[in-house]
C-alpha positions as CSV (number, residue, x, y, z in Angstrom):
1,X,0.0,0.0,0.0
2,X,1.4,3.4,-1.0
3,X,1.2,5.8,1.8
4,X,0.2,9.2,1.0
5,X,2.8,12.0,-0.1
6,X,1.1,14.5,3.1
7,X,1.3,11.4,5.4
8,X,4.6,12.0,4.8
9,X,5.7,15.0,5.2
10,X,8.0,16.2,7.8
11,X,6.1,18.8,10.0
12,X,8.0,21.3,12.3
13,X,6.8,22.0,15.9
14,X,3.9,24.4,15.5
15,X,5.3,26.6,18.9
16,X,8.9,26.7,18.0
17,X,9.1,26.3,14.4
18,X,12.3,23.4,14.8
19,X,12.0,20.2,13.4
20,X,11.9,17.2,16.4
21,X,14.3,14.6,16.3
22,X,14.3,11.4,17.9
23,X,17.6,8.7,18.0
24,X,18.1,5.4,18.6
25,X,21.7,5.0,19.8
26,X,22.0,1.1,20.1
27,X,25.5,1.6,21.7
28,X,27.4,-2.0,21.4
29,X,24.4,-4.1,20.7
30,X,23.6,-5.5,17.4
31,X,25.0,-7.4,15.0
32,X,24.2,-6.7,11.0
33,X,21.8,-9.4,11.0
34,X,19.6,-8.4,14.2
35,X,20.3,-4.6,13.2
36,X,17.9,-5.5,10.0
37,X,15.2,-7.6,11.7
38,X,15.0,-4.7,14.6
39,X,15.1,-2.1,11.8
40,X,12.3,-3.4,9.6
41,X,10.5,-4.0,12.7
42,X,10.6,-0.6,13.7
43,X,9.4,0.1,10.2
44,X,6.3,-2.1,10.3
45,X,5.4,-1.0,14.2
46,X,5.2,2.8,13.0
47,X,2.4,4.7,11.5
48,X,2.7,7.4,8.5
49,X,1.7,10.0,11.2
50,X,4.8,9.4,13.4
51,X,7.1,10.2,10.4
52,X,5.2,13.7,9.9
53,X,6.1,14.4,13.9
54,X,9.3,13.9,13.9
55,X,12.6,12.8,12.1
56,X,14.0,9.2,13.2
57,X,17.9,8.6,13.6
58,X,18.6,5.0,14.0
59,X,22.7,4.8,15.1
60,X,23.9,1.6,14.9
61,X,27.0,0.0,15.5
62,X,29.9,0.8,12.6
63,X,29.6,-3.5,11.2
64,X,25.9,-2.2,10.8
65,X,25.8,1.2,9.0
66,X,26.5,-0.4,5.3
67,X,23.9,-3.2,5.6
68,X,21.7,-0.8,6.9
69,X,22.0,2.2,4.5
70,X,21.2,-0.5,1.9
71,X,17.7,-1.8,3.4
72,X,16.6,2.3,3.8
73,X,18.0,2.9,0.9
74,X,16.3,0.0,-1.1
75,X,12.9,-0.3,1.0
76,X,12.8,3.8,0.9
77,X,12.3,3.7,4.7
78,X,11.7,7.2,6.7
79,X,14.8,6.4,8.6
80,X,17.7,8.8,9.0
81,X,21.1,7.1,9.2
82,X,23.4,7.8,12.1
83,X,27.0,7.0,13.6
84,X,27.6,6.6,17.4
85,X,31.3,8.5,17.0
86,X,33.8,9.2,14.6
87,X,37.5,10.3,14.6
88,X,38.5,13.6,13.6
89,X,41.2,12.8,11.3
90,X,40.2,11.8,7.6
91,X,42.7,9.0,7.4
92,X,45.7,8.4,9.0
93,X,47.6,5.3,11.5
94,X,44.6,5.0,13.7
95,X,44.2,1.4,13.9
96,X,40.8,0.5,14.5
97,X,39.0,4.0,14.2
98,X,36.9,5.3,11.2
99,X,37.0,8.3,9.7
100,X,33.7,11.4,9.1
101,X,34.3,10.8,5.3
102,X,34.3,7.2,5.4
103,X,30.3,7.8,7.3
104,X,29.4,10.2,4.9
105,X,30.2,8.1,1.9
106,X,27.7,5.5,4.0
107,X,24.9,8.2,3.4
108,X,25.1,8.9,7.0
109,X,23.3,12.0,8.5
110,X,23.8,12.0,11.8
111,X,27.1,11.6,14.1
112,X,27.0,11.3,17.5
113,X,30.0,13.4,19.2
114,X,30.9,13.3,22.9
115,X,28.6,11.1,24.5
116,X,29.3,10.9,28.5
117,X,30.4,6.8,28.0
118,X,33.1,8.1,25.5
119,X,34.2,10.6,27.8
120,X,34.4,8.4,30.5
121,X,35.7,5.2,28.9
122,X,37.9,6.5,26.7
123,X,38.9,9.8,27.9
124,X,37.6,11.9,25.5
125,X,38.1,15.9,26.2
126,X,36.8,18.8,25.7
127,X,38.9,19.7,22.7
128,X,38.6,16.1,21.3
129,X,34.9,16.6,20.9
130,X,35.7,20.1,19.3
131,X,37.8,18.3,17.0
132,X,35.1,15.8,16.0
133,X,32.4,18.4,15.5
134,X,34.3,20.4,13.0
135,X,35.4,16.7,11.3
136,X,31.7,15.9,11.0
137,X,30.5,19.4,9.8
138,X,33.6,19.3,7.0
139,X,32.2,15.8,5.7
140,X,28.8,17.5,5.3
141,X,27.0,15.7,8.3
142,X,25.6,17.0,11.5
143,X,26.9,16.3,14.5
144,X,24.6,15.6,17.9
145,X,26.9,17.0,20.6
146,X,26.1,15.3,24.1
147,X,27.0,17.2,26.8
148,X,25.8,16.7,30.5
149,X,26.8,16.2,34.4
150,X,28.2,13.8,36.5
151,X,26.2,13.0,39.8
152,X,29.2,14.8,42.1
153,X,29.1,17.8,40.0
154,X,25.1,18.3,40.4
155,X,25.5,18.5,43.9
156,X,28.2,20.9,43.8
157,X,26.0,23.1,41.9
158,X,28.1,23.1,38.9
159,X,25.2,22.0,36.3
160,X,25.2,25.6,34.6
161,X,28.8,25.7,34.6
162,X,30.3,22.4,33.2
163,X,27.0,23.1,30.3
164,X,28.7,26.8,29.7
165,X,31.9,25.3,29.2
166,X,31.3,22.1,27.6
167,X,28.5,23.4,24.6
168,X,31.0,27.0,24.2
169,X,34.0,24.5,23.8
170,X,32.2,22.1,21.0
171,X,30.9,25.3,19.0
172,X,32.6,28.7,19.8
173,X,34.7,28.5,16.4
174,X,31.9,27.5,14.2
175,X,30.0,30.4,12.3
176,X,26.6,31.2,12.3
177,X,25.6,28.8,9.4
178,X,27.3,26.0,11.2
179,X,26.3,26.6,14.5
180,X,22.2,26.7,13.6
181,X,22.4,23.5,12.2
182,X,23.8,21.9,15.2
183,X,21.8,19.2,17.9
184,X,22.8,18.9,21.3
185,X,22.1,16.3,23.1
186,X,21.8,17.1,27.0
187,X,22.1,13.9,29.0
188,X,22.6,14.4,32.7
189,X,25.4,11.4,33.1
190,X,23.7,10.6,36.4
191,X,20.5,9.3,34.3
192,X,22.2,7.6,31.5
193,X,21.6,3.9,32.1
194,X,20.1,3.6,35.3
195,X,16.7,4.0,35.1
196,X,16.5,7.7,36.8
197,X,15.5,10.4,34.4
198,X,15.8,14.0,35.1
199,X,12.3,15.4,36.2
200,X,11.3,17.5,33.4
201,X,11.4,20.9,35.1
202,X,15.6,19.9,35.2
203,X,15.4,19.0,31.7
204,X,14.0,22.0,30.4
205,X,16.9,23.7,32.3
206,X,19.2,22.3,31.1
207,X,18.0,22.9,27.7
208,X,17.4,26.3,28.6
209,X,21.5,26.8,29.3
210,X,22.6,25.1,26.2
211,X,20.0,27.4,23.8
212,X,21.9,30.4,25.9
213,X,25.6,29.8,24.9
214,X,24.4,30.0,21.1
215,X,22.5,33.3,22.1
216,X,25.0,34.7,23.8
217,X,27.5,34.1,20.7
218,X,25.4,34.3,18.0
219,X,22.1,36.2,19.2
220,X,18.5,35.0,19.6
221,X,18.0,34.1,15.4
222,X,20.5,31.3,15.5
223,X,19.7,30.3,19.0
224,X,15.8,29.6,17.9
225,X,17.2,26.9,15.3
226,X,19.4,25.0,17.4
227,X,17.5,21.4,18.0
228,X,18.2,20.4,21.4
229,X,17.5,16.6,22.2
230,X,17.0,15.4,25.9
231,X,18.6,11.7,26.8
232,X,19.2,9.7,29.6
233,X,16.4,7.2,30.5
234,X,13.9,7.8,28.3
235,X,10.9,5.5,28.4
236,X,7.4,5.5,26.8
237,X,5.9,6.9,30.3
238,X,8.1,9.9,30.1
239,X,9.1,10.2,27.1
240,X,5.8,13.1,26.5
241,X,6.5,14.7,29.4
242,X,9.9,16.0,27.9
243,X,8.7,16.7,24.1
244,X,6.4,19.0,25.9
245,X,9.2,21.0,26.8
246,X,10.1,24.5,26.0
247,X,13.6,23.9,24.6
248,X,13.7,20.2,24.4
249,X,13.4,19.4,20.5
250,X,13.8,15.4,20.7
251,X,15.5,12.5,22.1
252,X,18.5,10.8,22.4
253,X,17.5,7.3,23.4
254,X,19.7,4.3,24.6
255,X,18.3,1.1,25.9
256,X,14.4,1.7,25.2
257,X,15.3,1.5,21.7
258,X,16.7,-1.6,21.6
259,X,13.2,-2.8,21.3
260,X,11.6,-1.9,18.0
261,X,8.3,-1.7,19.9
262,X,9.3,0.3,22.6
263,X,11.2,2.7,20.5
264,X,7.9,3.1,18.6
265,X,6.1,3.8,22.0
266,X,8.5,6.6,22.8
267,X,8.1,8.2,19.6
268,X,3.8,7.8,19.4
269,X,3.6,9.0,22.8
């Protein structure tokens, strides 16, 4: 059955004028074959009226990205492909990394850049992350720049601070252009895995300090465009409560979309 072309349609949010943006970031989980059978899953679960709401990432493991760009590619699914990380060198001696060209020659959209587990696990700084986003900009792909606390540094009182200085270090050098197009992903470390969200009121906060480092560099016109995801914890009982938000344009979701269904949930509710 052919769905209609105004089924289809990508529609922005009526009060903000951004387009939404939800991601599956199946982390190490996956291999090609079950990446398929979850993705065409996915595709049968969803209606044509969840495509108008919002854009779907889906951001597979790297031994998943080719056989996956070829079933979206060849079954003309709604999906948006995406990358969990890149390096920020083209090519080089960097056994066992991949490059922002070699994604983009994938047909990948969207890369994910500084997630907390990266920054924990394998050091990741500041400036590497700064690196990275102009590496995924110059291979004409957008990155989704997590940022976000640890546990200790909330009950310092140091949200607003390590935000400031983590979102000004990813974009101060980018220009306007570049820096409207971006997605930040604010994912309170504390949350990430264990089944804790933020409440929604510290979401929108949180998105609320990320949207003021681009107004404060680039004024309130490229602020307004910035899409601003929230992750950490996101089921299909909360996951309404934060697309409700002010400031909050999507999500960046980790073990909920592991399950095609659940996934589905999170994006219908």
């Amino acid at each position: 059955m052919v769905k209609e072309k105004h089924d289809m349609e990508l529609r922005p949010n009526p009060r903000t004028g951004r387009y939404r943006l939800i991601s599956a970031n199946w982390k190490m989980n996956f291999n090609h074959l079950e990446a398929i059978q979850a993705t065409q899953k996915l595709s049968f679960v969803l209606r044509p009226a969840d495509y108008s709401y919002t854009e779907i990432s889906i951001h597979p493991p790297f031994t998943d990205l080719r056989p996956l760009q070829l079933l979206i590619d060849s079954d003309r699914m709604r999906f948006s492909l995406g990358a969990q990380n890149c390096h920020f060198e083209p090519h080089g001696a960097f056994t066992g990394e991949v490059s922002a060209p070699m994604l983009s020659r994938l047909n990948v959209t969207y890369v994910i850049v500084g997630h907390s587990e990266r920054r924990q696990h394998f050091f990741e700084t500041d400036d590497i992350v700064r690196a990275k986003v102009e590496a995924v900009f110059h291979s004409q792909m957008t990155p989704i720049i997590c940022v976000g606390e640890t546990f200790d540094e909330r009950q310092r009182g140091e949200t607003e601070r390590i935000l400031q200085t983590q979102v000004d270090s990813a974009v101060s050098f980018l220009s306007p252009e570049l820096a409207e197009r971006c997605v930040v992903a604010y994912e309170p470390v504390w949350a990430i895995g264990r089944g804790a969200s933020a409440n929604p009121d510290d979401a929108q906060q949180g998105a609320a300090t990320v949207r003021s480092v681009f107004e404060s560099r680039w004024g309130k016109a490229v602020a307004s465009k910035v899409r601003i995801q929230y992750g950490g914890s996101v089921n299909p009982a909360n996951a309404a409560d934060f697309m409700q938000l002010d400031d909050v344009d999507g999500l960046l979701v980790g073990t909920a979309a592991l399950d095609p269904e659940s996934f589905a949930r999170i994006i219908q509710a």
